[in-house]
N, C-alpha and C positions, 0 to 999 in steps of 0.2 A: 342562760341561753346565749351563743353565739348568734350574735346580729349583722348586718353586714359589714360593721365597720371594723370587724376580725378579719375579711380580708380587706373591702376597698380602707383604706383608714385616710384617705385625702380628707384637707381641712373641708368645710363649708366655700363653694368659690364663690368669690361677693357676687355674681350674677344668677346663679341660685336662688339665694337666700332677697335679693333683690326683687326676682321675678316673684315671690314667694308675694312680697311686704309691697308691691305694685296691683297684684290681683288679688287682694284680700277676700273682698268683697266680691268677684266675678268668684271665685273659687266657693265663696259659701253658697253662693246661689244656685250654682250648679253640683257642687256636693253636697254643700250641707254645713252647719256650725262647726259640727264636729272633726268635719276631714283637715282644719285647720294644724299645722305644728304647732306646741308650742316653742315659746321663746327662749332662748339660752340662757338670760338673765331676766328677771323682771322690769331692771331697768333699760337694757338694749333692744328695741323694737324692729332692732334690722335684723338680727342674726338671729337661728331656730338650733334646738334639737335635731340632731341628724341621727341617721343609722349608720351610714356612709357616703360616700361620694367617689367617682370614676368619670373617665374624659367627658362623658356627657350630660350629666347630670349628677342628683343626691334624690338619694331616699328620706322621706320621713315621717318618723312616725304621728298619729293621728290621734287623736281625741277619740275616736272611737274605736271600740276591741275588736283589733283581729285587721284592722285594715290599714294600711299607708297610703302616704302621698308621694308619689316620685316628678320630680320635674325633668325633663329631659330635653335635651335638642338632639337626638337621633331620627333622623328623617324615617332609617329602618325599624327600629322601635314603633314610631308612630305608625308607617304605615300597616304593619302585622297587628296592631292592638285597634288598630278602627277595622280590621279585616277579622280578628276574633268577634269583639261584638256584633261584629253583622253578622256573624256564623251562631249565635246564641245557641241554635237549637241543635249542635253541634256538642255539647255540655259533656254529654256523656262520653266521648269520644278525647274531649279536653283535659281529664281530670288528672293528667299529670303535668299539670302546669299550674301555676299559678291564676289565680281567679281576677280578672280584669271586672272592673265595675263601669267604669265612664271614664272621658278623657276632654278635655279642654286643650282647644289651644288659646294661647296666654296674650295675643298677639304682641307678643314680645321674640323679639331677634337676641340671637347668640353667635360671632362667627358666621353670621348670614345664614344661620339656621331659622327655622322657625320654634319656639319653646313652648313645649305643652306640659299641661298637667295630668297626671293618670291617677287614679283613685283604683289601687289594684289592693287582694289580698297579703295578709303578713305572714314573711316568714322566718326561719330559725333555724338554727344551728346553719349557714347556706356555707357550702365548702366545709364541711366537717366528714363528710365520707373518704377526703384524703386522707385523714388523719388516722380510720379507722378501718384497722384491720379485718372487723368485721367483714366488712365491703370491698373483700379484694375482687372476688369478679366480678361486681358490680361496677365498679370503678375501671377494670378492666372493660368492659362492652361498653361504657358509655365513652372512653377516649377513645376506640374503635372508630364508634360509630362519627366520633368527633375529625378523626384522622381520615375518614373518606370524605366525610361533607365539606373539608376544607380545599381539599383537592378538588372536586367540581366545583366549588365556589371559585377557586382560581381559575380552572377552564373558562368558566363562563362569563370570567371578568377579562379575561384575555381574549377571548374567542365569542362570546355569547352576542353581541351586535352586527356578525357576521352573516349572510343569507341563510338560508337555511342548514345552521346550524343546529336548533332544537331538532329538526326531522332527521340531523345524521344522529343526536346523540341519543333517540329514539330507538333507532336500528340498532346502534354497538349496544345500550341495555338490554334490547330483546336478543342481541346473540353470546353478550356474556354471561345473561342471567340464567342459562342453558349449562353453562359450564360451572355453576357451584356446588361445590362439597364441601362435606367436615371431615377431619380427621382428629381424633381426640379433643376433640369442640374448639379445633382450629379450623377459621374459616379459609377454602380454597376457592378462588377464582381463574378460573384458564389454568388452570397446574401452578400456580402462584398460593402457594402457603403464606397465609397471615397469622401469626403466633399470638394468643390477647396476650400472653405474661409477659413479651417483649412491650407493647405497650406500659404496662400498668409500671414496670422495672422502669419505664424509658430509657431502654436499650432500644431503641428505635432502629431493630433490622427492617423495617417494612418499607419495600420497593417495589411502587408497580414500575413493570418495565419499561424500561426506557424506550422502545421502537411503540409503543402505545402512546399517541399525543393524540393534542384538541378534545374532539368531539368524542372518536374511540374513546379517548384517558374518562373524560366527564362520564361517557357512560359503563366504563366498567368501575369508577367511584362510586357513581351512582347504584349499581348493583351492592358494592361492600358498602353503600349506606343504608341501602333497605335491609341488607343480611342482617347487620347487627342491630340495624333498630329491631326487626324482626328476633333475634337475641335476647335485645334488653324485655322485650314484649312476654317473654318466658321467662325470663328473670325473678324468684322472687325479690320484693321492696321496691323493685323499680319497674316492673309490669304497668304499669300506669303511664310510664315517662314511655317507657316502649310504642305503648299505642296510641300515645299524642307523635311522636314524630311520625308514624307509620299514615298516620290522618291526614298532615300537614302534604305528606309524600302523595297520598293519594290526591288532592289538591292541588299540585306541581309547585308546592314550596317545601326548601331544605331549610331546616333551621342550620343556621352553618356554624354557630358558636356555643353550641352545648358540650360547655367543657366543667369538669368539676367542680368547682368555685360557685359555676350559677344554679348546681343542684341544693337545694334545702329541702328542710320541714312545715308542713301545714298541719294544723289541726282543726278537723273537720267530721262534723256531726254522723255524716253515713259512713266516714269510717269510724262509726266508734270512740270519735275523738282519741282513737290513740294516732302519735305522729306517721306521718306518710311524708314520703319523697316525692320531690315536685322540681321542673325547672323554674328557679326565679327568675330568669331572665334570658328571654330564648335566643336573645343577638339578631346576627343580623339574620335575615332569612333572605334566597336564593329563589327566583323564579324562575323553575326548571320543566323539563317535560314531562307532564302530569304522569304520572303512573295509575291511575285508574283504573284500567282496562287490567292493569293485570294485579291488581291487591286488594283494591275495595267489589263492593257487590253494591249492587242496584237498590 
């Protein structure tokens, strides 16, 4: 099985494995003996088993089946994974994501972060759908949907602490979400053709117009965000991942970094135990204008 450390393959960074061998103890209390890593060597008691490691932390695996331990200092990680667990009853709507258990923070600083620990589900093969053919339009709708959320992520990082910003990019979604079509299961927005095999190829012809900025840009993103999560939602294998972002969307959060690398496998009892596609790691997520009113029901 491909673990993470097929794609992230960074060493262990000594403040990691630091945090780790500082909260032993706070960590068993609150997970458990089990959610412990072990050690890399029996005789080196600083350094652990990894899966991998990426700018903000390392994952690792746990003493108990099916679960890990990830330490992180992403302030956005943290705040989406204390905003899932308070959504618990939410579950059913989650299942294409990765399964959060508990989370600690370590009161340990990183870069003037704060470093938590998360006790989430394991998974496998993560970034293996690039590789596979199988999954070409899968792979194709999910960089889709990746290529608009980055786009309103940028709006709203340039624009988004501006006055009544969210209520103009309110307006542009309710008047571009009027103009969508398909043509040959290419998605059109405003007479604007979006081709998925230009993505998946990265031939990267995809251009919202130029004379569409700010708030307009964010909210006709934001429509090619819900199209294609809407997409992936029909999708077989990835039906799951479809209608956790479509969730997240009706909530006024974009997950903005669900790029293929963070897709993997879980295996899980209701389905079957045979593997299912899930995001491992949903990035950063975007507090946007909720869409409610017009995708979820009461």
């Amino acid at each position: 099985m491909k673990q993470l450390k097929a794609i992230y393959n960074k060493p262990n960074p000594p403040w990691a494995d630091k945090a780790v061998e500082a909260n032993r103890t706070r960590i068993v209390r609150a997970f458990g003996k089990k959610s412990l890593p072990e050690l890399a060597t029996p005789t080196d008691k600083t350094k652990y088993v990894e899966y991998g490691c990426g700018h903000y932390g390392c994952v690792y695996p746990t003493q108990e089946m099916g679960k890990v331990l990830k330490i992180t200092s992403d302030p956005t990680e943290v705040a989406l994974v204390k905003y899932i667990l308070k959504n618990g009853s939410a579950k059913e709507y989650l299942s294409g994501l990765v399964r959060y258990y508990k989370i600690l923070n370590l009161n340990t600083r990183y870069r003037k972060r704060d470093v938590y620990a998360i006790l989430r589900e394991e998974a496998f093969d993560v970034g293996a759908m690039t590789e596979d053919k199988l999954y070409r339009e899968q792979s194709r709708k999910i960089s889709a949907f990746l290529w608009f959320a980055r786009h309103v992520r940028d709006m709203y990082v340039k624009h988004g602490s501006k006055p009544g910003f969210n209520n103009k990019v309110d307006l542009s979604y309710t008047r571009w979400r009027d103009t969508v079509e398909y043509n040959n299961n290419n998605l059109i927005i405003g007479g604007s053709e979006f081709r998925y095999i230009d993505m998946y190829s990265l031939r990267n012809s995809w251009k919202i117009p130029s004379w569409i900025k700010s708030s307009d840009r964010a909210g006709f993103a934001l429509v090619g965000a819900l199209a294609a999560a809407e997409d992936i939602a029909q999708t077989p294998e990835i039906t799951d991942i479809g209608e956790t972002l479509m969730w997240f969307l009706c909530k006024g959060k974009l997950l903005a970094d669900v790029h293929l690398n963070n897709i993997g496998k879980v295996i899980r009892e209701e389905n079957y135990r045979e593997p299912m596609f899930v995001i491992t790691d949903p990035g950063h997520a975007v507090d946007v204008v909720s869409l409610y009113s017009y995708i979820c029901e009461e």
